[in-house]
MARLUMTOR-126529 format. One record per residue (C-alpha): x, y, z; residue in one letter. Coordinates in steps of 0.5 Angstrom, whole numbers, m for minus. Example, Ala and Ser with C-alpha at 12.3 -4.5 7.8 and 13.67 -1.06 7.14 Angstrom:
2
REC      xx      yy      zz   type
REC      25      m9      16      A
REC      27      m2      14      S
# end
This chain:
511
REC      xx      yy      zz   type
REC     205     179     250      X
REC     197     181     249      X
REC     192     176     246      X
REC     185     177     249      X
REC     179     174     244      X
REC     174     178     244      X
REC     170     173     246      X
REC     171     175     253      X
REC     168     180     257      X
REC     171     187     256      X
REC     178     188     260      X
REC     179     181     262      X
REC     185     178     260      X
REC     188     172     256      X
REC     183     166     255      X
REC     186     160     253      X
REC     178     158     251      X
REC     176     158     243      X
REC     171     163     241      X
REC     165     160     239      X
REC     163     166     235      X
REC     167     164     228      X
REC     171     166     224      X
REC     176     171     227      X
REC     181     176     224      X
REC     188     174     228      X
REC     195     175     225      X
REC     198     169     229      X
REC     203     169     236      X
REC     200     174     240      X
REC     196     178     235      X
REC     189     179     237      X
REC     183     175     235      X
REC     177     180     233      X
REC     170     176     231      X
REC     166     177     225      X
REC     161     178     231      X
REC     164     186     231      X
REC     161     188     224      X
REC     155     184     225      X
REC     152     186     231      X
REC     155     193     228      X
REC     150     192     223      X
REC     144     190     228      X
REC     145     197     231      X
REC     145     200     225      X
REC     139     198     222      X
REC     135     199     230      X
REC     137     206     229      X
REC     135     207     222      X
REC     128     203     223      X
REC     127     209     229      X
REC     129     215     224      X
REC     123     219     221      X
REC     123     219     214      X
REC     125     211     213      X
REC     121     208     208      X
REC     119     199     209      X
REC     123     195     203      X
REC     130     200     205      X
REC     136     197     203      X
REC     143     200     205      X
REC     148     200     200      X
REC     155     201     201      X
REC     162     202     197      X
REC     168     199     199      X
REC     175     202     199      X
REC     178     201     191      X
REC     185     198     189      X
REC     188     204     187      X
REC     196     205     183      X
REC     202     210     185      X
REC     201     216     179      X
REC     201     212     173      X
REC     205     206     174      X
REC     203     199     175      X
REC     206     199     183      X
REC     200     198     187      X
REC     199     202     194      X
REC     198     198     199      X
REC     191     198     201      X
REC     187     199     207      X
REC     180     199     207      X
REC     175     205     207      X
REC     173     206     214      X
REC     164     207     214      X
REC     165     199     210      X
REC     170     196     215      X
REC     166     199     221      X
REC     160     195     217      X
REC     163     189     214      X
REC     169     188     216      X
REC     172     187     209      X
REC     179     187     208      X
REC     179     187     201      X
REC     179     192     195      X
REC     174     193     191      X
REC     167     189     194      X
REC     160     192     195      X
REC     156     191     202      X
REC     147     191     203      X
REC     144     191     208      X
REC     136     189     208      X
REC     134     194     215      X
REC     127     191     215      X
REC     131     183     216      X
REC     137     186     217      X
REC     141     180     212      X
REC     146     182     210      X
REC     150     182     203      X
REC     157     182     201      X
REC     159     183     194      X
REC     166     181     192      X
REC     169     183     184      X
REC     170     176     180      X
REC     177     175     178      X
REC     179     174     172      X
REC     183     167     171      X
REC     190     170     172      X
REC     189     172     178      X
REC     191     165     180      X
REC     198     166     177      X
REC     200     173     179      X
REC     196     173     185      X
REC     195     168     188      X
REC     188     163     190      X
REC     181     165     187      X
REC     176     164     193      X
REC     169     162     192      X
REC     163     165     194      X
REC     162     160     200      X
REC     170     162     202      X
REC     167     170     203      X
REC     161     168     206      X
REC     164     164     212      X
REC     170     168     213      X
REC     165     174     214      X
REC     160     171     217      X
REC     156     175     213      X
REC     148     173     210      X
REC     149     171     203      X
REC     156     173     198      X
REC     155     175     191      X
REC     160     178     185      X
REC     160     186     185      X
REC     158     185     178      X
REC     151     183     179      X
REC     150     187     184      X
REC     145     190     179      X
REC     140     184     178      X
REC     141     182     186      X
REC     139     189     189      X
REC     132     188     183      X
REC     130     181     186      X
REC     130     185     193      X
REC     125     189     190      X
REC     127     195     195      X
REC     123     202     195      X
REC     130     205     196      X
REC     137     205     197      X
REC     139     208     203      X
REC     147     210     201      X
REC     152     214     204      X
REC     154     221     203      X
REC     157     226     208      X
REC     162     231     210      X
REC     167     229     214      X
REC     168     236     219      X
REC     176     233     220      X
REC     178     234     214      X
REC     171     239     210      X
REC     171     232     204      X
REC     164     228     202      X
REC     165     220     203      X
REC     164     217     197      X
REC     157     214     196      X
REC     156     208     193      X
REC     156     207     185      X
REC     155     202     181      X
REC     152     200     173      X
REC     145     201     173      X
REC     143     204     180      X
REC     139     209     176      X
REC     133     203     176      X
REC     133     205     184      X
REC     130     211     188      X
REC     136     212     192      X
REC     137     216     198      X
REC     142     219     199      X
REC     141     224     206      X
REC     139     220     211      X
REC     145     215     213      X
REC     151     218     213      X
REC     147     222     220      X
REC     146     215     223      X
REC     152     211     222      X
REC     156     216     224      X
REC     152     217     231      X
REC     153     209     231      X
REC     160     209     230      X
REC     160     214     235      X
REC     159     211     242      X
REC     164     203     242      X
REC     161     197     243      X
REC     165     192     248      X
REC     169     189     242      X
REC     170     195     239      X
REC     173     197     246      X
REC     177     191     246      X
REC     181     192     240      X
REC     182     199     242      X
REC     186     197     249      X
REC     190     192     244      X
REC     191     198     239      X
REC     194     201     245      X
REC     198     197     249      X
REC     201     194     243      X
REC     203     203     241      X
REC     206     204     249      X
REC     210     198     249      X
REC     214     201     242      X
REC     213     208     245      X
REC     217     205     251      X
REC     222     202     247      X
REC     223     208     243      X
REC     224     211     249      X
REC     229     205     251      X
REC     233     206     245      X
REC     234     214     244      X
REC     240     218     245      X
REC     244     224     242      X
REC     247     223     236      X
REC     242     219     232      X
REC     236     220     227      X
REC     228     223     229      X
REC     227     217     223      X
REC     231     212     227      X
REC     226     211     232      X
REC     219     212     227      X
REC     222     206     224      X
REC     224     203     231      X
REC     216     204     233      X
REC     213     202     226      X
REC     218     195     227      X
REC     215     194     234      X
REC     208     195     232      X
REC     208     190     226      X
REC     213     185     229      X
REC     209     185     236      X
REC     203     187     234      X
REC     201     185     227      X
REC     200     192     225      X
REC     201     194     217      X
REC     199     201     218      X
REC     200     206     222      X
REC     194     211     224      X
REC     197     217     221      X
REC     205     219     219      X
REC     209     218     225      X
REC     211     225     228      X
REC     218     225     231      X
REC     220     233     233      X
REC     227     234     236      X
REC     230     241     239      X
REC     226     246     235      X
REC     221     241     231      X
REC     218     238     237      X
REC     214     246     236      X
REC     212     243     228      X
REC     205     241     230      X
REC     205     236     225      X
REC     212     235     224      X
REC     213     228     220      X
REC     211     231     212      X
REC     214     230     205      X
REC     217     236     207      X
REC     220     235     214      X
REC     221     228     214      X
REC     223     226     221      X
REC     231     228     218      X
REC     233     232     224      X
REC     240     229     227      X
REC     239     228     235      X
REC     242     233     239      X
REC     244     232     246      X
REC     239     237     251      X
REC     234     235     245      X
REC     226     235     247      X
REC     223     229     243      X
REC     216     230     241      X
REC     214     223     239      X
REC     207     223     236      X
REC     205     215     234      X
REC     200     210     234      X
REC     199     203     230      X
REC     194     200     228      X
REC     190     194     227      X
REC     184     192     223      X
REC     183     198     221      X
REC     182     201     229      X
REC     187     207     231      X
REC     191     209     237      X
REC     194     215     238      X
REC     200     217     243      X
REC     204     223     244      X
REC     210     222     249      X
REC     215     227     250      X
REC     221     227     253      X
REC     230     230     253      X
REC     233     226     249      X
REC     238     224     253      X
REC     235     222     260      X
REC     234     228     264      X
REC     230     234     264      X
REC     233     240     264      X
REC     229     245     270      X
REC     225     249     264      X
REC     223     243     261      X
REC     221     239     267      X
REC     218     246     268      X
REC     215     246     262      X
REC     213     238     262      X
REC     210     239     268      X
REC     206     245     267      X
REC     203     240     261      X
REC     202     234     265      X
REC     198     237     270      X
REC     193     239     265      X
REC     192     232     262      X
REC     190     230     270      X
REC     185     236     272      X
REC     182     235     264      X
REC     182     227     265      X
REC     179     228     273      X
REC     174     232     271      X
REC     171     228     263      X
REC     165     224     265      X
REC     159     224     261      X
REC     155     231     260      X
REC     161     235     260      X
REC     162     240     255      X
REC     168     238     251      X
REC     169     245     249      X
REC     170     247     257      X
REC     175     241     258      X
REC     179     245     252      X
REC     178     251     256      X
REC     181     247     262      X
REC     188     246     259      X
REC     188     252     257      X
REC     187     255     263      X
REC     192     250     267      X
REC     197     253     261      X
REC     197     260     263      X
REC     196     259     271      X
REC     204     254     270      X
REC     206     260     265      X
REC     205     265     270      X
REC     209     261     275      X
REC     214     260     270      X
REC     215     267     269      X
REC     214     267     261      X
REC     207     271     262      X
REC     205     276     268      X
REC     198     279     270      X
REC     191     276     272      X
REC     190     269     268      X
REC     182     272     267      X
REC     185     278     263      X
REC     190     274     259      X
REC     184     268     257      X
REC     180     275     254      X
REC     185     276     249      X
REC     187     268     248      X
REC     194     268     251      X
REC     193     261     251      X
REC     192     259     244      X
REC     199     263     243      X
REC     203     256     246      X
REC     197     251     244      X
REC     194     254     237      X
REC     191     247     236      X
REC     185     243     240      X
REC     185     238     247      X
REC     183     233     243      X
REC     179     228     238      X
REC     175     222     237      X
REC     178     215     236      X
REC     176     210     232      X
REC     177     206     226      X
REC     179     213     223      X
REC     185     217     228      X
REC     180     222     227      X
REC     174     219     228      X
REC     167     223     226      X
REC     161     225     229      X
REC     165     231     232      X
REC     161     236     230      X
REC     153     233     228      X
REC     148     238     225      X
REC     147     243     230      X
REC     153     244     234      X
REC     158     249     230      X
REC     165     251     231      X
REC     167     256     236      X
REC     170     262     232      X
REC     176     264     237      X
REC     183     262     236      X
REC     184     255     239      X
REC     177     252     240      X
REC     176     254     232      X
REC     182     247     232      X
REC     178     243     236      X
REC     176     237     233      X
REC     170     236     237      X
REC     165     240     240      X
REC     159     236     243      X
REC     157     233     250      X
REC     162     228     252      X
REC     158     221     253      X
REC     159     214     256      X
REC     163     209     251      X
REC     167     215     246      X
REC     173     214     246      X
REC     177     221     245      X
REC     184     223     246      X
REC     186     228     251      X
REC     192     232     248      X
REC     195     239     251      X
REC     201     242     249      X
REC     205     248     251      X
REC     210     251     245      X
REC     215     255     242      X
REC     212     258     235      X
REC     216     262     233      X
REC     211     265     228      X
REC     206     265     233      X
REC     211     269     239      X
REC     212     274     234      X
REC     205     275     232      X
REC     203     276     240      X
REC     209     281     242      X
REC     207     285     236      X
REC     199     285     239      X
REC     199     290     245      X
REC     193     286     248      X
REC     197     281     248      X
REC     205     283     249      X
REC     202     287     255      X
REC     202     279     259      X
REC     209     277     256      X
REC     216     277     260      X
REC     220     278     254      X
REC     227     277     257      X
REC     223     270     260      X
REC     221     268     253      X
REC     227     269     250      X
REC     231     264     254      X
REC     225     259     251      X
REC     225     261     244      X
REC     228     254     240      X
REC     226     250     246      X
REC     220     246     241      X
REC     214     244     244      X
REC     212     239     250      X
REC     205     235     248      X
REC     201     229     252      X
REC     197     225     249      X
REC     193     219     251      X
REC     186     215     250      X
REC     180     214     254      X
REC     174     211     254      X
REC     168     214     257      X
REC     166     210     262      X
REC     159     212     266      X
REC     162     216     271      X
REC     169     218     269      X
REC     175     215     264      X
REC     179     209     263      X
REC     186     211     260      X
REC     187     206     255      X
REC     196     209     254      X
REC     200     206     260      X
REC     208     210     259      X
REC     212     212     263      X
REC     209     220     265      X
REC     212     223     271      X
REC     218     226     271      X
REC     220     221     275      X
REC     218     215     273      X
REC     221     217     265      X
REC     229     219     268      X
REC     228     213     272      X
REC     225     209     266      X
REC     230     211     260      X
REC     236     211     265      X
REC     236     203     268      X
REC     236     199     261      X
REC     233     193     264      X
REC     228     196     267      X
REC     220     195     266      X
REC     215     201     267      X
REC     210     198     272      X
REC     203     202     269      X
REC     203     206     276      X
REC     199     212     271      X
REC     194     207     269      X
REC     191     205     276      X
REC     190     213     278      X
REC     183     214     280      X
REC     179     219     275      X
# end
């Protein structure tokens, strides 16, 4: 399958050599061996950026907080964990309820664990010491989170740097670190957020390696969902298929997000997959299918759309549709390299969109005067595309400075900054039948002035086609992370031949 230490250089393939970082996190078979050395040298980073900000103070000690066991409601049944997303970038940790320091003048680096009670050795198993964490993070020095309080005091530090920030996904406040007695310490609270998220911003080589494994891992369980869809069973049938691939294969516990898997008409939900959609629809012949998934592993996302008929073959609408949607994947991803503006690359699909729109028959008048009035966000109300990283999500979208544009598609868009060397970002244009957003447009004369009704109308029911894959920025273009099948051809041949393998003919093109 995929088994690339991280030892290796970026992009290299299998080594049978060991790692000389150790220890390692690796789920056995196949599975990919990520070195403690990730979460150290992200450490390092971090306080090099901090020493370079204004307004730091010698003696400053970052403090962290970990994700916490939580229960479902009021039950004693535990959810299952994954850690918080600013700690797993820093630490590494995959247990609950543990405290991280960093000294930024030395950098050492501490970790504190909770101390469990006896019997935890009876209903949950082997209670580790401090060395045992010690060794298996590869961290300075272990302590238990309930002297956090006396350790930090020995440290003598001038302040305590913790974390607090709005995430602009989601408008919430990360949690900031606290604990017992943190009232003895001046604390700052404003100047790390800022420069962590700017450090997760650009990927090391590391972080790039395990991204190309988290995407390997989800195409493969996309073309096997492809393999095995057909008329007649469940859009939940292949959310399953697709969650049993990426955890058998590829040791992913977690998916990214909630699988979406819209068929016929849910293919236009835009994030169809809810308590209250389920993935319940049964699969009819003639059916697009919008499957949106991504695995995840070691808490690093992936995040891929693949859309196809459900039965193997494309009506001449929807390859017209398919069709439109790819070549405006390909224009944006020939056109990203560093310095580009991510808010022209959306305005580049959106404009692609309504150029194929016009040749299909379903809009008719000048492309220039329909971006005007925003036709566009009519069939793409949402964004080209976002961040990746340890969260599906990933932050530093919008910095202090750089707003959202207030007009109907771009106000979607999960980032709005200049695209640089070493973001990892999806690239995801859709074309979509809304009913919602039709009927609000053939009710607006700028807008119903550009629609040929009767055309529309053949569409209506249709859903939605979307193309999503992952890149990485490179100095003067893009890596593609995804390897499907893509082209029309290249899906009707693929679904049609049971025993075919897909050769990653997508993943060569030049951009």
């Amino acid at each position: 399958m995929f088994d690339v230490d991280l030892c290796t250089k970026a992009g290299a393939t299998q080594s049978p050599s060991p790692c000389p970082f150790r220890p390692v996190f690796w789920l056995g078979n196949d599975t990919l061996r990520v070195s403690a050395a990730l979460f150290a040298e992200n450490r390092r980073r971090l306080c090099t950026e901090l020493k370079a900000t204004d307004g730091l103070v010698l003696k400053s000690v970052v403090v962290l907080q970990g994700g916490e066991q939580r229960q479902r409601y009021c039950t004693d049944t535990d959810l299952l964990f994954r850690q918080e997303s600013f700690f797993h970038w820093t630490f590494g940790v995959t247990e609950a309820d543990c405290y991280g320091a960093i000294d930024v003048d030395s950098g050492k680096s501490i970790l504190f664990v909770p101390k469990l009670p006896e019997s935890y050795a009876t209903w949950m198993g082997e209670i580790f010491s401090k060395e045992h964490f010690k060794a298996k993070y590869a961290v300075d020095e272990v302590q238990y989170a309930c002297d956090i309080a006396d350790v930090l005091s020995n440290m003598r530090p001038a302040v305590l740097l913790t974390l607090r920030g709005q995430n602009t996904d989601s408008g919430s406040i990360c949690r900031e670190a606290s604990f017992e007695g943190i009232s003895r310490f001046q604390v700052n609270n404003t100047l790390l957020h800022p420069v962590i998220v700017e450090c997760r911003l650009i990927k090391t080589d590391m972080e790039l390696e395990v991204l190309r494994y988290t995407n390997r891992i989800s195409s493969e369980a996309h073309k096997m969902v492809m393999k095995h869809v057909k008329p007649g069973q469940t859009e939940y049938e292949m959310e399953s298929l697709f969650q049993h691939y990426c955890y058998s294969k590829g040791g992913m516990r977690h998916t990214s997000y909630t699988c979406i898997c819209g068929t016929g008409h849910n293919s236009s939900v835009l994030h169809y997959g809810h308590a209250g959609a389920p993935n319940d629809k049964l699969i009819m012949d003639g059916d697009m299918c919008l499957f949106d998934m991504g695995g995840e592993y070691y808490c690093y996302s992936s995040d891929i759309t693949c859309s196809f008929p459900a039965n193997g073959k494309f009506t001449s609408d929807q390859r017209a549709i398919y069709e439109a949607v790819f070549k405006s994947s390909r224009a944006v991803m020939a056109a990203i390299k560093p310095g580009v503006k991510w808010t022209d690359m959306h305005r580049l699909a959106d404009r692609v969109h309504l150029e194929e729109l016009v040749k299909i028959g379903i809009l008719n008048g000048r492309v220039e005067d329909m971006v005007k009035v925003h036709i566009g966000a009519v069939f793409m109300p949402h964004g080209l595309g976002h961040l990746l990283g340890i969260d599906v999500h990933d932050v530093g979208g919008y910095p202090e400075g750089v707003k959202r544009i207030d007009e109907p598609g771009l106000k979607s868009l999960r980032m709005g900054r200049l695209v640089q060397e070493r973001m990892v970002l999806t690239v995801e244009p859709g074309i979509y039948f809304i009913n919602h957003l039709l009927d609000q447009a053939l009710a607006n004369p700028a807008q119903s002035c550009f629609i040929n009704k009767d055309v529309l109308t053949r569409f209506r029911g249709f859903g939605g086609v979307r193309i999503e894959d992952d890149i990485a920025v490179t100095a003067d273009g893009i890596e593609l992370l995804t390897c499907v099948p893509r082209t029309v051809e290249e899906i009707e041949a693929f679904m049609a031949d049971s025993g075919k393998t897909f050769s990653p003919v997508v993943s060569s093109e030049k951009f």
